[in-house]
Structure formats: C-alpha cells, structure tokens
N, C-alpha and C positions, 0 to 999 in steps of 0.2 A: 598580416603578421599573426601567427600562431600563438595565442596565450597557452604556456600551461596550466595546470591547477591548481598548483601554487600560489602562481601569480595570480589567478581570477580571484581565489579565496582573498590574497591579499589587496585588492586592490577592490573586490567587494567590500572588505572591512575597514578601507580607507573612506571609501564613500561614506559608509555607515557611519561614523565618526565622525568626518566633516559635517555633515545632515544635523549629528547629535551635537555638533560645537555651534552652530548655527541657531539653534534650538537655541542652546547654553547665552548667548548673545543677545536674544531676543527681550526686551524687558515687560512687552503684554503676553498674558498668559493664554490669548487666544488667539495670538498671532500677531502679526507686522505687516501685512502687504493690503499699501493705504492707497488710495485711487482720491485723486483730489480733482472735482471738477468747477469750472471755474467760467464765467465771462469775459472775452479780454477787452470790454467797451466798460466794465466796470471794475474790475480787479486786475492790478499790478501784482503781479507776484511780489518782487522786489520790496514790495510795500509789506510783505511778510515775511521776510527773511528770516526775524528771530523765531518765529515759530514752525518755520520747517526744516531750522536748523538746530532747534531744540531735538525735534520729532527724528532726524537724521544722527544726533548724539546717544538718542536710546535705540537704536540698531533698527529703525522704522524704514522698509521700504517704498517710495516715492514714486507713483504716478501721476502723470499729471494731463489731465483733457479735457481743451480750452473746448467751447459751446458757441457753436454759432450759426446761422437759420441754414446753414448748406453740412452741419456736420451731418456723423450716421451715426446711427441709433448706437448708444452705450451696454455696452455687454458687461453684465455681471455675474456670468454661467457659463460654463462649459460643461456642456450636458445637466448633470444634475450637481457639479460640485462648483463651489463659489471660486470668481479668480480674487476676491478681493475678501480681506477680514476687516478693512475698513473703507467708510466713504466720509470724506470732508466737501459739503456743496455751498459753494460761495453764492452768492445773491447772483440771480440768474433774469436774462429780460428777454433770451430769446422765446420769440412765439412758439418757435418749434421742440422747445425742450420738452413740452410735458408729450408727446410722442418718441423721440430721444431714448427717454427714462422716464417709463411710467410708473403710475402710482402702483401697480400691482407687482409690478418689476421692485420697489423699495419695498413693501411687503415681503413680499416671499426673501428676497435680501436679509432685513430683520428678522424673520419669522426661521433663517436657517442656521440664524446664529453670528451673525455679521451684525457691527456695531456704524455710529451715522451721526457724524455731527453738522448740522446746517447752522449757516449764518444768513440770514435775513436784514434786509435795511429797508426805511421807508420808502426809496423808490424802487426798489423790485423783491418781489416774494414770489417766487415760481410757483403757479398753480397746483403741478402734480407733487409742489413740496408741500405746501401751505394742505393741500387734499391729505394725505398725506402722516403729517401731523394732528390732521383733525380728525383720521382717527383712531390716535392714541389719545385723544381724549385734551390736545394742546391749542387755541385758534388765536395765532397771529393776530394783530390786527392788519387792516387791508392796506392797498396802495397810498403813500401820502400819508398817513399818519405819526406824526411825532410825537414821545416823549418827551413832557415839561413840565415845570415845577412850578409853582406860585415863587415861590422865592431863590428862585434864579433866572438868571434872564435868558430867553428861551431863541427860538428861530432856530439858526442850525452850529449852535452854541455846544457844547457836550456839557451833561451833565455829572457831578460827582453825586458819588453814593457810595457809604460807608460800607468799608467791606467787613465791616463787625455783625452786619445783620444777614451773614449766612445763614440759611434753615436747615444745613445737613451736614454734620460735618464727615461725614464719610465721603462724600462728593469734593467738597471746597473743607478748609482750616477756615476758621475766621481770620480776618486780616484788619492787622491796627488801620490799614494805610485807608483811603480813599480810593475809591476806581475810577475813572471815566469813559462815561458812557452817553453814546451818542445815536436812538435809532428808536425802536419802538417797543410795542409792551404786550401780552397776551393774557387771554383770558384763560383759565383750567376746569376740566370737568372734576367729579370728585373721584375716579378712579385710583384705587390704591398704589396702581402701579406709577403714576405718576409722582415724580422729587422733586419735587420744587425748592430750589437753589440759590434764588438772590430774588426777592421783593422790590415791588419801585415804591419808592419813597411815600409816606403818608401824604405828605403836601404836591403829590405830581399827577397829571393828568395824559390821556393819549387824544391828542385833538387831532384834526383832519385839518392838513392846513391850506383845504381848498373849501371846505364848508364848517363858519368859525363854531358852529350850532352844536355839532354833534362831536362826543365824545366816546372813545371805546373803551376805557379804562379810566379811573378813578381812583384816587389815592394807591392804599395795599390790597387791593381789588386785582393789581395788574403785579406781573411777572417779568423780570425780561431776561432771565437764565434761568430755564427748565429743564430736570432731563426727564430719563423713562427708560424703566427697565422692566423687560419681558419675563413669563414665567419659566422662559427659554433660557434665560439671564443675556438675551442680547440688550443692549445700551443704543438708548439714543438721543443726543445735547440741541436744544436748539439755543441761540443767542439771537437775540434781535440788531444785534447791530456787528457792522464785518468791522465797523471802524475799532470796535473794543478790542479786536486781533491786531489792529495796525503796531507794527516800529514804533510810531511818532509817541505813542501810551504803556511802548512794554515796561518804562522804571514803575508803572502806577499798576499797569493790569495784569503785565508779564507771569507771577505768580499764581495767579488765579488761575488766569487762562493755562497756563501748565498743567496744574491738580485737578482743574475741568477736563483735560484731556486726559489725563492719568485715567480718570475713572471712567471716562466713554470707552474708553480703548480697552479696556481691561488689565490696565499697567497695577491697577490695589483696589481694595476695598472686594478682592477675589476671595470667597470663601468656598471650603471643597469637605466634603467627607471622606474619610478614609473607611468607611465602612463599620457597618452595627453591629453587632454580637450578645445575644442572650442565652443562658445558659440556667440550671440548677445554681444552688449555691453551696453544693457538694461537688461542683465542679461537670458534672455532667451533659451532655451536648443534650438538645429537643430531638436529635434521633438516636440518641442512647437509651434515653426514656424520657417519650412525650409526658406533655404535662395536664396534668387533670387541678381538679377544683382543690385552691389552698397551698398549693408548691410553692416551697419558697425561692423565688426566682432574683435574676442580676442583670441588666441592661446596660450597656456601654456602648461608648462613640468616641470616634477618634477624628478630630477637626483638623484642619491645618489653613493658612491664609496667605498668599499670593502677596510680599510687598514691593513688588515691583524688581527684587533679585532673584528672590529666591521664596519657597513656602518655610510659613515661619508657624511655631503655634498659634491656633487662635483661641484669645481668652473672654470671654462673657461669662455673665453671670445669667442671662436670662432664658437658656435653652432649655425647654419641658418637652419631657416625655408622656407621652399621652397612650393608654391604654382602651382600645375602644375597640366597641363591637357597633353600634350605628351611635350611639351618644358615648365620652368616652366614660371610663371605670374609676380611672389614676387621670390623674395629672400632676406629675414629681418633678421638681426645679432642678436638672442636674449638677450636681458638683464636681469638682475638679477631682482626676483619681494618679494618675502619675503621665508625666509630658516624656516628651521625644523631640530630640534637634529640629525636627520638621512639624510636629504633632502637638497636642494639647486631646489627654483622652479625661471624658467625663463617662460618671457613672449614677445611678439612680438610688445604688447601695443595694441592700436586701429589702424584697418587698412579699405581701402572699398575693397570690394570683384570686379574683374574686369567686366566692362561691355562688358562680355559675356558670355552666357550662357554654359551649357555643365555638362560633370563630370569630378569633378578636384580632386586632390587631396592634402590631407594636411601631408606633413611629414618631419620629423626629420629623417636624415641618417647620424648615426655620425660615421665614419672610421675615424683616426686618427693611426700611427702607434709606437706601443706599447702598447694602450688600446684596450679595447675591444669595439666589435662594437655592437652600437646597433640601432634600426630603430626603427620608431612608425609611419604607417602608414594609413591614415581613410579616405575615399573616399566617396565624397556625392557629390548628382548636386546641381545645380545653377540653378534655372527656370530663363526663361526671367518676362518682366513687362507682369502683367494684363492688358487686355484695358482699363481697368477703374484706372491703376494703374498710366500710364504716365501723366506726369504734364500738366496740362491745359495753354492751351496759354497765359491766361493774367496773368500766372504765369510768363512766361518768356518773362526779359527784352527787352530780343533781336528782342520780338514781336512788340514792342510797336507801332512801329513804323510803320510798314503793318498793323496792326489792325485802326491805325490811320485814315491812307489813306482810308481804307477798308469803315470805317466807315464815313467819310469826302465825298468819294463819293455818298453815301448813304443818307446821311445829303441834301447836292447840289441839287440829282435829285430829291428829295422829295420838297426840299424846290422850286427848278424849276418846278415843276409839280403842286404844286400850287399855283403858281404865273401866270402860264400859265394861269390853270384855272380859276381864280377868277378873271383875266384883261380881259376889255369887252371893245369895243370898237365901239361908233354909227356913223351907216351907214345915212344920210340922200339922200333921194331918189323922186328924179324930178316928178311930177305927170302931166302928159302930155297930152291934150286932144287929140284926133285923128280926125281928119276931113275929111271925105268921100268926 
C-alpha cells in the first residue's frame, strides 16, 4: 500500500501523541516498565495481589521472571539502553541466581539510573543481592536470623511496630497504625547517601536461631526498611521481610508499603530545576557586560516537584546560594520571588559581587535526604577595575583632608613667592670723596 504524505504526516503525528498520552498516564517521573523477579518454591504471586494491583492502577508496566537453577541469565540491556526502569527481587534460594544477575549487572542497573527494591527473609537472601547492597553501604543480617523482641513473644510470630517512628517523612508519612513485621534487621554504614526509613524497636534483637549465642543486631542499632539514593538520583528500598508485602497484612502495612514504593519508583518526593539565571540589576545579561569587582548582581531559580500527577511548585525554605571560588564568598538563604502553575522561582535579591577578582562560581547544590538532588552550576570571572575605572580622589571623603593640606601648601608657597618677589627694599649709599 502506498502512503501518501499526508497520510504519513498524519499518522506520524498520531504516533507522536499516542507516545505523549502514554507518557501523560504514567505516574513515575522516570518511567514504568518494572521487571519483577521472583522464586516460585518461595513466592506465590497470588500472595501479592494487592501490590501489583496497586502498581497496575498507577499505569506500571509488569514483568514477571520466575528464578530457578535451569533458568538463563537475566537481561537488563539492550546494548547500552536499559529494558527495565525498575526491578522488584523477591527472596531468592536459587544457587544459580548470583550468575543469572550479577552483582555488577545491578550496579551498572543502578549507576544508569534505574531504580530496585529487594525484599529479603530469614531463610533466603541471595548473595549477588545481599553483595550488592553491601555496597551501598546496607548488610542484611545473614541466613536464619530473626527479628525479636523481649516483650513479645518471638519464634516465627510477626512482630508489631509503630508506624509513628518513621525517620523520613519524604520516604514514608508517619502512620498512627501499627505494622507487622515478620523477618530480619540490618546493620548501616554511615554514608550520607543512605535513608534510613523504619528502626526496630528499642527492646528487639536479631538472633540466629541455629546458634542462641550470637546476635547481629541490638535494640535501634538495627534497621529493617532502608532505602538509598544515588548522586544519579537512582533509588534503591530494601525490606527484610517479603511477609510485610503479603495480602494476609495489607489493612496494617498496605499504606506504607504504597508510599515505600511511591518513592523507590520515582512516583514523589522528585524534585527538578528549571534552570538559573544571573544577571546585573539593571537588568543586563553577563555577555552584555561581564562583571568585574562590586557589581551589583541578582541570582534566581526556578524549582518545580513531581507529585505523582503532575510537577507542582516546590516550596522550602532552606535553599542557599553559594558563591565560591575554592572556599565560598556568599552564602544567601534563598527566598521566594513569584510561582508558576508548575514552578516555584527563588531569588537571592540584590547583592555586590566581592572585591576580588578571579573565577568564581555560582551554584545551587541541593542534597537533602529523601529528595532528590540536584545542582546548577555556572562559572564566570570577575575582572578587576580598569584604570580609568577606580574612583577619583575627590570622590573620596576620606581625601579631603590630604588634598586640603596638599593644596594649602601649594597656596602658602605661591602666595610666599610672591610676596618675596614684589617687596623691595632701598638701599641708601654714602658717596665719599677720596683724597690722595
């Protein structure tokens, strides 16, 4: 069949629209297309219903592959582009998994911008996950190890724990309710990039319940929802127990686990710049006329934050502008200067640029933990003054005074020099005959 041009145009521009309504649908701001692997000697799907039927209400699309010692190696690349924006890995026991999906394979995953949530139980923690995790800086405890409490009674019991003692609320809301949780607990390093998301109890321990001796975790020592987020801003959630996802708990955990996945995914807590702009405060651009020592200069930023529909303004109060050549010069709290339907623009107001010359730079680095980061950095120099630029002396007061003298002397010897000259004074002079 022969298209004419018309028709290609029009039906190129159908695609395009479909593509953009698709996009429109979507409710993470780094994509949808989730790859769920799984055990089928340890996990029932079925057993997850409300959570991949949550994940299938927010326009998420569903992979699903089952693990087992005769599968083939898991692909997450086609060439150099990712087929997947996310992975969810269930507690896994096959031997052959950490060849499968290696450790360097979830690296480079993570490290390209792809987000990861593992669930872990005491009787399997896959090794290339558990490697893995460890290092971004998170370590499981090992095989057999259970979470328990002095004052509750333990074995394979689930525990409650108050969902009031969130430690982020960008991650998780605090929740009045109770969770239950049934599985184990991890130790953290002190890296910044790491979020630590739910505490285990003061009164709980992580015992081994094949040797009653040794313990890996101790009271708030231990963790057992962690996330971690990149400087990439890729996300990654670990939970120590798959039972916390089950059906049989979603009236108690259902909520949580929701807003855990909201934030792995990138469904909120997205924060994005719209781009920086400094200028004079006559309004003129840095290549109208670059700026030298003392200019009075204006800095501004334009925010906006991903809530899971749509980018809406983003408002804080604690975004500083820093001024810096290797230590910085300024550092100004920015304020809020006029919003937009999608936007929130801060500005620094009018400032003087310091007197000294150099290449400095101007930038916004906003780390914050739970959001995402972002930076805006622009680098220009600063000339010194022309000679003909510096202020003339009897501009400044402080002269006044040396020029005074300056001139007073000046005044004096002039006025003494002709006064010298112009007083005469007569000589009368004896006329004396001489006589031989």
């Amino acid at each position: 069949m022969i298209i004419s041009g018309h028709s290609f145009r029009f039906w190129n521009l159908f695609i395009t629209l479909f593509q953009l309504a698709l996009v429109a649908q979507a409710k993470s701001a780094s994509g949808s297309r989730t790859l769920v692997i799984y055990d089928k000697r340890l996990t029932d799907l079925e057993d997850y219903s409300t959570l991949f039927s949550n994940l299938g209400d927010r326009s998420f699309q569903l992979n699903y592959k089952p693990v087992s010692n005769d599968s083939t190696p898991i692909g997450l690349f086609q060439g150099e582009e990712r087929l997947y924006d996310n992975l969810i890995i269930f507690p896994i026991r096959s031997r052959h998994f950490n060849k499968q999906l290696s450790v360097d394979k979830l690296l480079d995953f993570s490290n390209e911008g792809g987000h990861i949530l593992t669930l872990s139980s005491p009787e399997a923690t896959a090794d290339n996950v558990r490697l893995f995790l460890n290092q971004l800086g998170i370590y499981p405890s090992p095989k057999n190890y259970h979470l328990e409490d002095y004052f509750q009674s333990g074995g394979d019991t689930p525990l409650r724990v108050s969902g009031s003692n969130v430690l982020n609320e960008h991650v998780v809301p605090s929740l009045k309710r109770d969770l239950i949780y049934g599985g184990s607990a991890a130790l953290l390093d002190s890296s910044n990039l790491i979020v630590p998301v739910l505490q285990a109890p003061r009164t709980s321990f992580t015992k081994d319940s094949q040797k009653h001796d040794e313990n890996w975790t101790v009271g708030s020592q231990g963790y057992i929802v962690v996330s971690f987020q990149s400087l990439q801003n890729s996300r990654v959630s670990w939970v120590g127990s798959d039972l916390f996802f089950n059906d049989k708990y979603a009236s108690s955990n259902g909520q949580f686990v929701q807003e855990l996945m909201k934030w792995t995914f990138g469904e909120k807590s997205i924060v994005k710049s719209l781009g920086a702009r400094h200028k004079h405060t006559n309004g003129l651009e840095y290549s109208d006329m670059p700026y030298k020592v003392k200019d009075d200069v204006i800095y501004e930023i334009g925010l906006t934050e991903w809530d899971g529909t749509s980018w809406a303004p983003f408002i804080a109060k604690d975004i500083q502008f820093e001024l810096k050549m290797i230590d910085p010069y300024y550092r100004i709290t920015l304020k809020p200067s006029n919003s937009a339907p999608t936007a929130q623009y801060y500005t620094t107001g009018n400032f003087s640029l310091p007197d000294h010359h150099g290449i400095f730079t101007f930038t916004v680095d906003y780390k914050r933990s739970g959001l995402s980061f972002f930076t805006e950095r622009d680098v220009k120099p600063i000339r010194h003054l022309a000679n003909d630029e510096y202020p003339r002396s009897w501009e400044i007061t402080n002269s006044w005074v040396y020029l005074t003298a300056i001139y007073s002397v000046i005044v004096a010897w002039a006025l003494f020099v002709t006064l010298f000259l112009s007083f005469k004074r007569s000589h009368n002079v004896q006329m004396e005959k001489k006589n031989n």
